[in-house]
C-alpha positions in Angstrom: -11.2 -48.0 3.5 -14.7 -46.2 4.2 -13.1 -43.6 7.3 -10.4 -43.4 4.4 -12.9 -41.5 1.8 -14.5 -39.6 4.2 -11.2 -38.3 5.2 -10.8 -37.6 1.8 -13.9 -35.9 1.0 -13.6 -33.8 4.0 -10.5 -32.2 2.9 -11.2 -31.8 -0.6 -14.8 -29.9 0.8 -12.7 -27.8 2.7 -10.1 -26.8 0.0 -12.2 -23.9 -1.0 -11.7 -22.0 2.3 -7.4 -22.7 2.4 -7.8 -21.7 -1.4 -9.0 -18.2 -0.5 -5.9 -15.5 -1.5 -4.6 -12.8 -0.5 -5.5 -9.4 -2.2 -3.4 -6.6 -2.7 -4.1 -3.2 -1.5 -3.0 -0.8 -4.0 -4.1 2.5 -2.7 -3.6 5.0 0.0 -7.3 5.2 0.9 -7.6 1.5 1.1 -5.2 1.2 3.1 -6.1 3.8 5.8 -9.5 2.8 5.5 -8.1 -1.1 6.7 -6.4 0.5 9.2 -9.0 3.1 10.4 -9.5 2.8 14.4 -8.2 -0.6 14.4 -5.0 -2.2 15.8 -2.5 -4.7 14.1 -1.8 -7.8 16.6 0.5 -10.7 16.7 1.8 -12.5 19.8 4.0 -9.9 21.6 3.5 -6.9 19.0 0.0 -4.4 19.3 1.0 -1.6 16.8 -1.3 1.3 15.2 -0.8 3.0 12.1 -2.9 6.1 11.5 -4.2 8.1 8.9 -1.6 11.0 9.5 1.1 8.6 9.1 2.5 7.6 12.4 3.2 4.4 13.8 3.0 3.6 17.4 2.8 0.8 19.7 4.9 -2.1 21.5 7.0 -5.5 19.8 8.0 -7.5 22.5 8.5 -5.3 25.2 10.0 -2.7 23.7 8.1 0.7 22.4 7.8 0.9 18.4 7.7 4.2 16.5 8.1 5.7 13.3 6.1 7.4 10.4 4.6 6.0 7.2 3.6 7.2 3.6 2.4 5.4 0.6 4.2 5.9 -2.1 4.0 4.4 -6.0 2.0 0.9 -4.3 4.2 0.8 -1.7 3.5 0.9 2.4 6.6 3.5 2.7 8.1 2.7 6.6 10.7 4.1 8.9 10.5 2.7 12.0 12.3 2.8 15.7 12.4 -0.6 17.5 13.2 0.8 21.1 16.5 3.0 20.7 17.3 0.4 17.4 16.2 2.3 14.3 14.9 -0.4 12.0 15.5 2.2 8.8 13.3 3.0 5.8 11.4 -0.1 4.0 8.7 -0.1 1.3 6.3 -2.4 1.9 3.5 -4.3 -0.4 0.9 -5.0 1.7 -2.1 -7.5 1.2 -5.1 -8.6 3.0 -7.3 -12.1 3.7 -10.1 -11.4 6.0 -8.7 -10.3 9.0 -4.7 -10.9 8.5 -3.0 -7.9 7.0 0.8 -9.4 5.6 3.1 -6.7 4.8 6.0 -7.8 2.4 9.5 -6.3 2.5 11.4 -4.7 0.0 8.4 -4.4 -2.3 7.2 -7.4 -2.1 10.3 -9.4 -2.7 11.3 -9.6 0.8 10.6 -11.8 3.7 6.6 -11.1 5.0 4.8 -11.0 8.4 1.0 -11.6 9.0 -0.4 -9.2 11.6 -4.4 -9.5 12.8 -6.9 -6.2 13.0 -8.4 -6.2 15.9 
């Protein structure tokens, strides 16, 4: 019973840090000044997204391009997965210390967490 409470009171002393959210970013300058001189990591993908609106980098072994805007809230993506053009998506995008996670089809979509590195 004892190791039983402390188990508990571990967890519920560590629910503050898992409780931390994810905030939006809601502006073009917010956003390139996340993304200024870093990268955007998860296994198999390095992309960069720069202030001039480009997107370049590798997913899985093939080359990734395309071009970006932000537009009414909205990351604004088209985007070239090797020859396979991926098509236009906008994108709400928020951040939790390091992990960026951009949501599909504004924000009603599926999401994925990327790292800046």
């Amino acid at each position: 019973m004892p190791r039983m409470i402390a188990l508990v009171s571990v967890l519920l002393l560590a629910t503050p840090v898992f409780a931390e959210s994810f905030k939006p970013v809601t502006s073009h300058d917010s956003f390139v000044s996340l993304m200024q001189n870093r990268e955007l990591t998860r296994l198999g993908i390095s992309l960069t997204v720069t202030p001039d609106g480009r997107i370049d980098g590798r997913a899985f072994g093939r080359d990734v391009s395309g071009a970006w805007r932000w537009q009414s809230g909205y990351f604004c993506r088209d985007l070239y997965w090797g020859s396979k053009n991926l098509g236009p998506n906008c994108q709400a995008v928020k951040v939790q210390g390091q992990t960026v996670r951009f949501i599909s089809d504004q924000g009603t979509g599926e999401y994925a967490d990327l790292t800046l590195r």
